[in-house]
N, C-alpha and C positions, 0 to 999 in steps of 0.2 A: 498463448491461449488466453484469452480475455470472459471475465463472466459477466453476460450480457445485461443490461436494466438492473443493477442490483440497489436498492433502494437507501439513500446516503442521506449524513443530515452535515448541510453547510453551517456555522455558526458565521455569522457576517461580521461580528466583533474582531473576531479572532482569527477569523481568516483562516480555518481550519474546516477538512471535511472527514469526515468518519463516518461507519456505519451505525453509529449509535453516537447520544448526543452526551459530550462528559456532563460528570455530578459537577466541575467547574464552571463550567459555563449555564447549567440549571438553575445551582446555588445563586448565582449571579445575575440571573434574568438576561441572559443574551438574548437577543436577536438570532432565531434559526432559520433555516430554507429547508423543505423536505422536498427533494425529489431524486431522480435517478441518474445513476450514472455507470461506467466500466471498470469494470475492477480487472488490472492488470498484475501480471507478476514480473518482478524484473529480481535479478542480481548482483551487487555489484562486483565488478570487473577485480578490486585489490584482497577483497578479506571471502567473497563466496559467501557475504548477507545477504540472506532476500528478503523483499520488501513487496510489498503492495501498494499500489498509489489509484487513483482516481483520475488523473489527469491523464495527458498520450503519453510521458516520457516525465519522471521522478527531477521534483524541481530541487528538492534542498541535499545534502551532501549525508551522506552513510552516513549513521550514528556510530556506527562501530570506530572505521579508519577516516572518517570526514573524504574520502573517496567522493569523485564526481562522474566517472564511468561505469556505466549499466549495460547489461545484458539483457534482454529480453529471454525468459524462461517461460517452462511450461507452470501448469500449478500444482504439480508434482514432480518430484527429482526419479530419474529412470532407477528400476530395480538394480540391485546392485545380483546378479548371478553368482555365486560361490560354486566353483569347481570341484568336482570330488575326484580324489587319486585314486 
């Protein structure tokens, strides 16, 4: 599931895009880009992180296990149901 237009700030310095633009890159007078882009969800395949990215498909490696295989997820994890005896 992807959420459509959501409105991101590219810093050009740093090569970084977020939805909001860090107190580092303020502090420092970067160069920003304000426009829109897709917020995707993915997970990765070794430790079950999920992540968020802007791009089609997550460029740099899990911060948890340094993992480079993703799953494309929903933007919520399914109910877990509890059976009663």
């Amino acid at each position: 599931m992807d959420v459509k237009n959501c409105k991101v700030v590219t810093c050009k310095d740093c090569n970084y895009t977020s939805l909001y633009q860090s107190s580092f890159c303020l502090s420092q007078g970067h160069a920003v880009k304000r426009h829109t882009a897709d917020k995707r969800f993915f997970k990765c395949n070794d430790c079950h992180q999920r992540i968020i990215c802007f791009e089609v498909l997550p460029v740099h490696p899990c911060q948890r296990c340094h993992g480079k295989s993703y799953e494309r997820v929903a933007m919520k994890d399914e109910r877990k149901i509890k059976k009663r005896s």
